[in-house]
C-alpha positions as CSV (number, residue, x, y, z in Angstrom):
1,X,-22.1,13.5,-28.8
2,X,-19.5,16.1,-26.7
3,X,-19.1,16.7,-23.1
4,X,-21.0,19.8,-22.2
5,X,-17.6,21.0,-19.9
6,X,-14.7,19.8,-21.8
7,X,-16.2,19.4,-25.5
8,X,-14.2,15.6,-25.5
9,X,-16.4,13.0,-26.6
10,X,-18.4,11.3,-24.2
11,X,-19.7,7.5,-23.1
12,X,-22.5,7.5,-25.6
13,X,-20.0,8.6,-28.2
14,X,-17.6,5.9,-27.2
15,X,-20.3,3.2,-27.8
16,X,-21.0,4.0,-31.1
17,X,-17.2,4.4,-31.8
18,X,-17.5,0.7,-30.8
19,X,-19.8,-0.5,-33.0
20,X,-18.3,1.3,-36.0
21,X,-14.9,-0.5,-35.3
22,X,-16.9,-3.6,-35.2
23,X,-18.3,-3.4,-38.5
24,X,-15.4,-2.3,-40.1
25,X,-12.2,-3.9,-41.5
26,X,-9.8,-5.4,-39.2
27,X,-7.3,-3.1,-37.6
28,X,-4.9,-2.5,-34.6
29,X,-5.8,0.0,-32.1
30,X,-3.8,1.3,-28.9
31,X,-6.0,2.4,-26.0
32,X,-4.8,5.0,-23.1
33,X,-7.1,4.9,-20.4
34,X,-6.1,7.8,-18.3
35,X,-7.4,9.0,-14.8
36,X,-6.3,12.3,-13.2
37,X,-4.1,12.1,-9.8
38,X,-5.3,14.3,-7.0
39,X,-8.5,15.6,-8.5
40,X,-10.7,15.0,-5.2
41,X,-8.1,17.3,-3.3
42,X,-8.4,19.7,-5.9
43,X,-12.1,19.6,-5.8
44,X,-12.1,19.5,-1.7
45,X,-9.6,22.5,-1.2
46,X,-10.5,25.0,-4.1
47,X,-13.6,24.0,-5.1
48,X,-15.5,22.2,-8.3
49,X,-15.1,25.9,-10.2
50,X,-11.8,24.9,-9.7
51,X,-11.9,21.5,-10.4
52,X,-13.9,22.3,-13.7
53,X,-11.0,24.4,-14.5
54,X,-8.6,21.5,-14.5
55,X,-11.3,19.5,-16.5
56,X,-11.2,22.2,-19.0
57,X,-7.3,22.1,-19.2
58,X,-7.0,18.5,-19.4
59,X,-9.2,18.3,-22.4
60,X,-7.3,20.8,-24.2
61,X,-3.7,19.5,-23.5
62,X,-5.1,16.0,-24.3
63,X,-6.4,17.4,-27.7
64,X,-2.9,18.8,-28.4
65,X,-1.4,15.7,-28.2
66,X,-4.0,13.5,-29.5
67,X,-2.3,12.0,-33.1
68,X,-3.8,12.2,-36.3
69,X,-7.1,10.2,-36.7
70,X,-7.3,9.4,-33.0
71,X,-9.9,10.2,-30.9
72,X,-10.5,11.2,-26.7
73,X,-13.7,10.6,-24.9
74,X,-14.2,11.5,-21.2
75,X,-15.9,8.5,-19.3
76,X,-16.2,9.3,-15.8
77,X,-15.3,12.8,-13.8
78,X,-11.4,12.5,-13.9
79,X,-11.3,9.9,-16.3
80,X,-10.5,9.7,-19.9
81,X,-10.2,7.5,-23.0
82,X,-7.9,8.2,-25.8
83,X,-7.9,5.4,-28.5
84,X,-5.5,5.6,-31.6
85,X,-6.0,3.4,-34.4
86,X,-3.0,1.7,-36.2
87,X,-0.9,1.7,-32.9
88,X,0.1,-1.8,-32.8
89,X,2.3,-2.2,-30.2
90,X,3.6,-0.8,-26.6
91,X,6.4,1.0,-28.4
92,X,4.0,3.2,-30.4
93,X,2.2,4.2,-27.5
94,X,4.5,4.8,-24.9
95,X,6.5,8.3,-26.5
96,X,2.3,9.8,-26.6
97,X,2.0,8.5,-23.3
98,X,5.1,10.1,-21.7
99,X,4.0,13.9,-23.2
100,X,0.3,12.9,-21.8
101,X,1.7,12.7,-18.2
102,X,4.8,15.6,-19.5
103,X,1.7,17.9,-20.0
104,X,-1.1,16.9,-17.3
105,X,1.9,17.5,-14.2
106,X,1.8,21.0,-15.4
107,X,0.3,23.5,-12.6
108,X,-2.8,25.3,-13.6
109,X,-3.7,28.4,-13.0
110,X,-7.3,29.5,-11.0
111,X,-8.1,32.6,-9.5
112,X,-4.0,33.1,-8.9
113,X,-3.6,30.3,-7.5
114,X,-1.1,27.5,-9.0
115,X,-3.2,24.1,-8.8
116,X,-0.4,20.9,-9.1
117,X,-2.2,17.6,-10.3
118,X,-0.8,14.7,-12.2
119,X,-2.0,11.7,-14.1
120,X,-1.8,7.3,-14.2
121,X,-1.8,6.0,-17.6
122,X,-2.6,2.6,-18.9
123,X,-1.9,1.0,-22.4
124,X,-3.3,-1.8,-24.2
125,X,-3.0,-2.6,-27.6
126,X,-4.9,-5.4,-29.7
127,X,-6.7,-5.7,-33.3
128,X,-10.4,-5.1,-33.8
129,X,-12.7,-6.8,-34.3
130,X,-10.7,-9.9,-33.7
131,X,-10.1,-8.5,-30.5
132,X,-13.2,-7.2,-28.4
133,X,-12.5,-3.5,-28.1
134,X,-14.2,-4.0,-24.5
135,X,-11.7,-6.3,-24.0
136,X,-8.7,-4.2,-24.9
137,X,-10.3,-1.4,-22.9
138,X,-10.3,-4.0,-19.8
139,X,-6.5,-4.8,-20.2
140,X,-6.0,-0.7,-20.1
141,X,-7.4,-0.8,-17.0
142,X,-5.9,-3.8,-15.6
143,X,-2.4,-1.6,-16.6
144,X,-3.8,1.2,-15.1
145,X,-4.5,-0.2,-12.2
146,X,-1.3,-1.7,-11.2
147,X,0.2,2.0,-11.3
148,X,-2.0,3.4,-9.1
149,X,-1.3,0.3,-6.9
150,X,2.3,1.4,-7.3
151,X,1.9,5.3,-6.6
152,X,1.0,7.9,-8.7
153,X,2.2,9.5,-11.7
154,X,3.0,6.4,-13.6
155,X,2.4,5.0,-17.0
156,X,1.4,1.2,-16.8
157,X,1.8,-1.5,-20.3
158,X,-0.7,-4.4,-19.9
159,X,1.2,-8.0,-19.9
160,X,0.1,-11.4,-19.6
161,X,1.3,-11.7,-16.0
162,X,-1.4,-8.8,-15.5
163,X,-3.8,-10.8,-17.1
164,X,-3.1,-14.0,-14.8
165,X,-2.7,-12.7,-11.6
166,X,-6.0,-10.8,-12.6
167,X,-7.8,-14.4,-13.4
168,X,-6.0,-15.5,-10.0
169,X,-7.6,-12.6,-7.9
170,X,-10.8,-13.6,-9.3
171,X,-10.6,-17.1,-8.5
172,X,-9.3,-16.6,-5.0
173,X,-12.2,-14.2,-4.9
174,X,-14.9,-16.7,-5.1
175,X,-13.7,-18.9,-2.6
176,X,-12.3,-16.0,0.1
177,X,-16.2,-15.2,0.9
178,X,-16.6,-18.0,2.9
179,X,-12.7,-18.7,4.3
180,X,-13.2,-16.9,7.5
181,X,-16.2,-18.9,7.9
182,X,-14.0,-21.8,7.6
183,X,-11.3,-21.0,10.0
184,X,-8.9,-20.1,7.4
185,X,-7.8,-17.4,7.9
186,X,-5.0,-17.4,11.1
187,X,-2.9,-15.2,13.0
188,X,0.5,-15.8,13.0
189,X,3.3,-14.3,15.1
190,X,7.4,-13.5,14.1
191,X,9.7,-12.6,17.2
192,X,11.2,-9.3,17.3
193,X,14.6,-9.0,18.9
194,X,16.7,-5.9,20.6
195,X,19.5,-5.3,17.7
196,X,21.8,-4.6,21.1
197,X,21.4,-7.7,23.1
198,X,19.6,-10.4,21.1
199,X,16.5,-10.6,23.4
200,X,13.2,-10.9,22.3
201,X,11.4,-7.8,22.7
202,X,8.3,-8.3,20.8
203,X,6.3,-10.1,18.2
204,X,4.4,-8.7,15.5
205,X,0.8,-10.3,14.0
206,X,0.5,-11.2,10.8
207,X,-2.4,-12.8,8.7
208,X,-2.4,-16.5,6.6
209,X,-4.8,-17.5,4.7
210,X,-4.4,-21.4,4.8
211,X,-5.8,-22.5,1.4
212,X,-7.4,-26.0,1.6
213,X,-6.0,-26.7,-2.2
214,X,-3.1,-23.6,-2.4
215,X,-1.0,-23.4,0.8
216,X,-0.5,-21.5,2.8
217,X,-0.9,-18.4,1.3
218,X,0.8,-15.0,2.8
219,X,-1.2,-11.5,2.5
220,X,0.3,-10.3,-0.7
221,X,-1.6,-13.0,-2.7
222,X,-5.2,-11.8,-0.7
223,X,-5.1,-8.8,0.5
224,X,-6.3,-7.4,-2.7
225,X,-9.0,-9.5,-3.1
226,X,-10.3,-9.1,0.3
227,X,-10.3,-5.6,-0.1
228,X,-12.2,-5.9,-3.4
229,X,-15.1,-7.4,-1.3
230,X,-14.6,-5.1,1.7
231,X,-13.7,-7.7,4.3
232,X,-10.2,-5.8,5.5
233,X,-12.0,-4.3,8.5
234,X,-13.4,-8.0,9.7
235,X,-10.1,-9.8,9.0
236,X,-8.0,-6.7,10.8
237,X,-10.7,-7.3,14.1
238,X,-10.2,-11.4,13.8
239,X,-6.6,-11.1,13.9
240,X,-6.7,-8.3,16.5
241,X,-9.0,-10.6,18.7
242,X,-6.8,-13.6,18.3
243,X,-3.6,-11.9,18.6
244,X,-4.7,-10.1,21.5
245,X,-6.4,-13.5,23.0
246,X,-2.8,-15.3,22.2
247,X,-0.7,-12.2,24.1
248,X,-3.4,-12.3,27.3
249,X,-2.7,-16.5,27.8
250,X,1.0,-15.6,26.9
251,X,0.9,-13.5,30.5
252,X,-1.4,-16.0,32.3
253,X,1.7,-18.4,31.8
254,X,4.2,-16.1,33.3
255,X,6.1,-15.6,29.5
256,X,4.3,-12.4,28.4
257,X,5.0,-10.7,25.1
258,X,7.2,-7.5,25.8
259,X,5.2,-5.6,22.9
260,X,2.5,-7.1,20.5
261,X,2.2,-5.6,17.1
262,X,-0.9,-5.6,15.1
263,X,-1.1,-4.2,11.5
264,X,-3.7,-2.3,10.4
265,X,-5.1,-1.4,7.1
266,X,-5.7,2.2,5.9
267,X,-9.9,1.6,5.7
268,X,-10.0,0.3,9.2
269,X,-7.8,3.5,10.3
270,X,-10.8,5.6,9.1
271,X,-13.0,3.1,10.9
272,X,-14.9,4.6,13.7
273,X,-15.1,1.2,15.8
274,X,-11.8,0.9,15.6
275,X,-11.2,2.1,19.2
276,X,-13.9,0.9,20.6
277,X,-13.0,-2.5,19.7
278,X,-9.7,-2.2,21.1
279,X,-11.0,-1.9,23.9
280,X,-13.3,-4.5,23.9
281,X,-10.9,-7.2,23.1
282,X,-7.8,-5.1,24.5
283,X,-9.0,-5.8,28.5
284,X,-5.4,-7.4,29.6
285,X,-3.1,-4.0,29.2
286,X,0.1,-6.3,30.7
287,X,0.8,-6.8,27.3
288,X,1.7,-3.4,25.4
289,X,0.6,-2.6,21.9
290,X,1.7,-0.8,18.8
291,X,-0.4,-0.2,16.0
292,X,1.2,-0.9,12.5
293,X,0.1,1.1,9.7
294,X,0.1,-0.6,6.3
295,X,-0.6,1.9,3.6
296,X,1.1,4.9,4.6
297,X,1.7,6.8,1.4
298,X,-2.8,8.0,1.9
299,X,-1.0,10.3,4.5
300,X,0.8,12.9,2.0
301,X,-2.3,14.6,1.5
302,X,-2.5,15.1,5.5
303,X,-5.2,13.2,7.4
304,X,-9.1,13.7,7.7
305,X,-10.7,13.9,11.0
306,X,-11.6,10.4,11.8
307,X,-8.3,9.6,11.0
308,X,-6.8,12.3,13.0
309,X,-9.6,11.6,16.2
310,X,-8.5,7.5,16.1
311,X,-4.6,7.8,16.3
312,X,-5.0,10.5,18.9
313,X,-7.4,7.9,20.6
314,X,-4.7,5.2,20.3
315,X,-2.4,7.5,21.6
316,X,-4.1,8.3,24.7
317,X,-4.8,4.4,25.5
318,X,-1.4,4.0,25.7
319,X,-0.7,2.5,22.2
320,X,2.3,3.2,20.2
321,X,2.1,4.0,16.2
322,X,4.6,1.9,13.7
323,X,4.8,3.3,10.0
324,X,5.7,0.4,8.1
325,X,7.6,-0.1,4.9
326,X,10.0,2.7,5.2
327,X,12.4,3.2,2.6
328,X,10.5,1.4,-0.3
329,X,9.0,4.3,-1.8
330,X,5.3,3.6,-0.1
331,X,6.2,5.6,3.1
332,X,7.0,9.2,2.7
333,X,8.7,11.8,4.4
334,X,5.2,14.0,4.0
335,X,3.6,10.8,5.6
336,X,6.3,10.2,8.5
337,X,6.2,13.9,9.4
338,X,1.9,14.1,9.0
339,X,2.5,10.9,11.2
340,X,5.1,11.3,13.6
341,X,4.8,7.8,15.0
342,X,7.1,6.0,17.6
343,X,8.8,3.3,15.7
344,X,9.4,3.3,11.7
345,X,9.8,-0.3,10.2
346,X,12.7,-0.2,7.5
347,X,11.1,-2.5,4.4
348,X,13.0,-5.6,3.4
349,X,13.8,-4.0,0.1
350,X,16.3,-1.9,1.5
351,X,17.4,-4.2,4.2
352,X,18.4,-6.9,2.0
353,X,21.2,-5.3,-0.2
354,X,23.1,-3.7,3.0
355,X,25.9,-6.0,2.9
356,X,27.0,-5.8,-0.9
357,X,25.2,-2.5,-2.0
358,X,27.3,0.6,-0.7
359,X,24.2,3.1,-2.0
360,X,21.9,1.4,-0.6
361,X,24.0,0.9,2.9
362,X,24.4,4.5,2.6
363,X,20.7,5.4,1.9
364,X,20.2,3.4,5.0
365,X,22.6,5.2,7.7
366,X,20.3,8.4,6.2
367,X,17.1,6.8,7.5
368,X,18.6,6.0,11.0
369,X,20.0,9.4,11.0
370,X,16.3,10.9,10.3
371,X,15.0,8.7,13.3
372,X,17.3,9.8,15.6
373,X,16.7,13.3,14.8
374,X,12.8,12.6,15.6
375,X,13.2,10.4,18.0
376,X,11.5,7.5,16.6
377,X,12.6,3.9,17.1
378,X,13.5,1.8,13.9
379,X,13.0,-1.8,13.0
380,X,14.5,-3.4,10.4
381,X,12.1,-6.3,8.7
382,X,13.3,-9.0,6.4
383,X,16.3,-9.5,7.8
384,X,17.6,-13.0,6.2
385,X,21.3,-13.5,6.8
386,X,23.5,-12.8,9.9
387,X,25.6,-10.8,8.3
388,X,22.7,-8.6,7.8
389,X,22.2,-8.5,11.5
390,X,25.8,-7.5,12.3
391,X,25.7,-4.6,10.4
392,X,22.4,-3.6,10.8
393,X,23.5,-3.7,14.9
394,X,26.5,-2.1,14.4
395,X,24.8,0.8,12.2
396,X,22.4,1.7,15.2
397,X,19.4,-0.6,14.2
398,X,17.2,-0.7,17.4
399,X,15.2,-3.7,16.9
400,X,15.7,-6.7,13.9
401,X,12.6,-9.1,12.9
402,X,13.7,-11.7,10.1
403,X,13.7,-15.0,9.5
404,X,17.4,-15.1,10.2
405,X,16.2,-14.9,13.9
406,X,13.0,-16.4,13.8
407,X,10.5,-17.0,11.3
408,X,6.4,-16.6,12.0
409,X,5.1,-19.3,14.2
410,X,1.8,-20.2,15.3
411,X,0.3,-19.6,18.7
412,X,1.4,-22.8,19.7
413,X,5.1,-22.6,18.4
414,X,5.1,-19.3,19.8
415,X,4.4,-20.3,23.8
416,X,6.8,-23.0,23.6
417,X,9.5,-20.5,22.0
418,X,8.6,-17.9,24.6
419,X,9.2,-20.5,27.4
420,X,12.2,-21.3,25.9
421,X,13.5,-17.6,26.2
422,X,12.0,-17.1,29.6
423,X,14.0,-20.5,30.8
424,X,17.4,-18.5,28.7
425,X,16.7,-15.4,30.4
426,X,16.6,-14.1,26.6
427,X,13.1,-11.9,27.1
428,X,14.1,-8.1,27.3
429,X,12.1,-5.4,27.8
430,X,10.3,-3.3,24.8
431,X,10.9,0.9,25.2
432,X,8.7,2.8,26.4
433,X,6.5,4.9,24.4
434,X,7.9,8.3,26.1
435,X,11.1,6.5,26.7
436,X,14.2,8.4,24.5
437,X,15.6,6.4,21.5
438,X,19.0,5.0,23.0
439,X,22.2,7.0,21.3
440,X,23.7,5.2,18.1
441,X,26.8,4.6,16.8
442,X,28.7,5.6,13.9
């Protein structure tokens, strides 16, 4: 049975495909699940004629490349399977895949108008019926998954780390449900120190999970899953309201917080409530605030209106916006410029090679150079040596956060350190959001 728009074969096709290779003799197949990048903007800015029209396209440049006794179903809107029998390993797959995502990043033409879309590939290879082709099919997706987690554009081989970290998501998965039920999930807090003068300026919030059987376990190993079951927005509002709890006592004690931090996700940007809880738990303004955005690269397609309405909203209460993880390839120039926030954070991955890597040391005098130009404050994160610090002061670096300085500490840790500084007269003062960025040095 054929897709009525693109003539590829479709689901119930694929399910008997299936069953034949079930029933036959045993044989190695490669699997390319494939899933179009960009379609909903192609959909929301010229249309579904011209979406179909890309459809149509897709098909035919996935038949041209489709080798000998393989075949191509279309499973979902944008998404496609190709499976080719006898390919039984990565190597076979991966010179087909590189001409799949060769031919899909070609424009197509609608009405005059050039349309620019690309595509994420995932391979898997295995023998059926030894294998369960539903099974290979799942590792494709795995593969495919982790490049879209990555970016766009990419073409993704399915490994057996894949497969365990998968089987760990799903395990941590089960028990997350109920962890902020169980007061296990915490706020932490990591200093932040003027690069100039060595006084703490700030502190930013960050989330731990702290695992009964695992650890302490940072967000990189949750995150995920907590997405997966849609609890970002209530774990972004717990940590705001303890964070923001934490900075208010912090003031009551005479030692208040310069600048508080707080990192939000990309689904509780587009939150509606997101303001309004603010200022529900935001009543003590002594302490300022930024807001840390997390997931930056959604902004190269530009913002939609809730988006748009809630940083303006932030803006005008007096919050400043950080973009986060400059420099590793998740923030964008299209996103710092749809953006135009007050501080950008400089990712660890750049950070950490300064002092023996002369590209990247050079790569990062171009950032600082880009700030200055916009005015925008810069922080460097993941800063783990001294000699890291040095440089990154005498480059221009306005602000440093590592654990070279301090590492995160709990609310507790954090008064006593605070009264520390306070007794050191080592607290400075956080800049203004209107306040110029101070001139650097060569």
């Amino acid at each position: 049975m054929c897709d009525g728009l693109t003539g590829l074969c479709n689901f119930r096709s694929l399910e008997r495909f299936k069953a034949a290779l079930k029933s036959g003799a045993p044989q190695p197949i490669g699997i390319l699940r494939i899933d179009l990048d960009r379609f909903k903007l192609v959909n929301d800015t010229f249309g579904h004629a011209a979406g179909d029209r890309v459809l149509e396209v897709t098909a035919e440049r996935l038949r041209a490349a489709m080798p000998d006794g393989s075949r191509c179903f279309r499973t979902g809107g944008d998404e496609f399977v190709m499976v080719c029998p006898g390919a039984c390993d990565d190597a076979s797959l991966m010179p087909l895949a590189r001409s799949l995502t060769a031919s899909l990043t070609r424009d197509v033409q609608f009405d005059a108008v050039s349309i620019h879309f690309g595509a994420s590939i995932g391979l898997a290879v295995g023998t059926v019926p030894a294998t369960e082709f539903d099974e290979i099919l799942s590792h494709a997706d795995i593969a495919l998954y982790e490049v879209k987690k990555r970016g766009r554009g990419g073409i993704g081989l399915f490994t057996q780390e894949m497969h365990d970290q998968l089987t760990e998501r799903r395990a941590l998965a089960d028990e997350f449900q109920s962890a902020l039920e169980r007061d296990e999930i915490r706020a932490v807090f990591q200093p932040q120190f003027d690069a100039a003068t060595g006084a703490v300026i700030g502190a930013e919030a960050l989330v731990r999970w702290h695992h009964p059987t695992r650890g302490i376990l940072s967000p990189g190993r949750f995150l995920e899953v907590a997405e997966a079951l849609d609890l970002l927005v209530p774990i972004d509002r717990f940590v705001m309201a303890h964070a923001l709890g934490v900075a208010q006592r912090l003031a009551d004690e005479g030692t208040p917080l310069p600048r508080l931090s707080l990192n939000v996700s990309f689904r509780r940007l587009v939150d509606p409530s997101l303001t309004s809880d603010l200022n529900f738990y935001w009543t003590d303004r002594r302490t300022p605030l930024s807001i840390e955005l997390v997931e930056t690269i959604f902004f190269d397609d530009g913002m939609d209106e809730v988006t748009a309405h809630n940083i303006d909203r932030l803006r005008e209460m007096g919050v400043r916006i950080e973009m986060d993880d400059f420099g590793s390839g998740h923030a964008s120039i299209t996103g710092l410029l749809a953006i135009r926030p007050d501080v950008v954070k400089i990712d660890r991955s750049l950070v950490s090679p300064i002092t023996e890597d002369d590209e990247r040391r050079r790569l990062l005098a171009t950032v600082l150079d880009i700030a200055r130009v916009l005015d925008i404050e810069v922080v460097a994160e993941g800063v783990e040596t001294l000699e890291q610090a040095a440089m990154l002061r005498r480059m221009g670096c306005d602000v440093l956060q590592g654990f070279a300085l301090a590492p995160p500490m709990s609310d507790v840790e954090l008064t006593a350190f605070m009264a520390e500084q306070a007794r050191i007269g080592q607290i400075g003062t956080a800049r203004p959001c209107d306040a110029p960025v101070r001139r650097r040095t060569a």
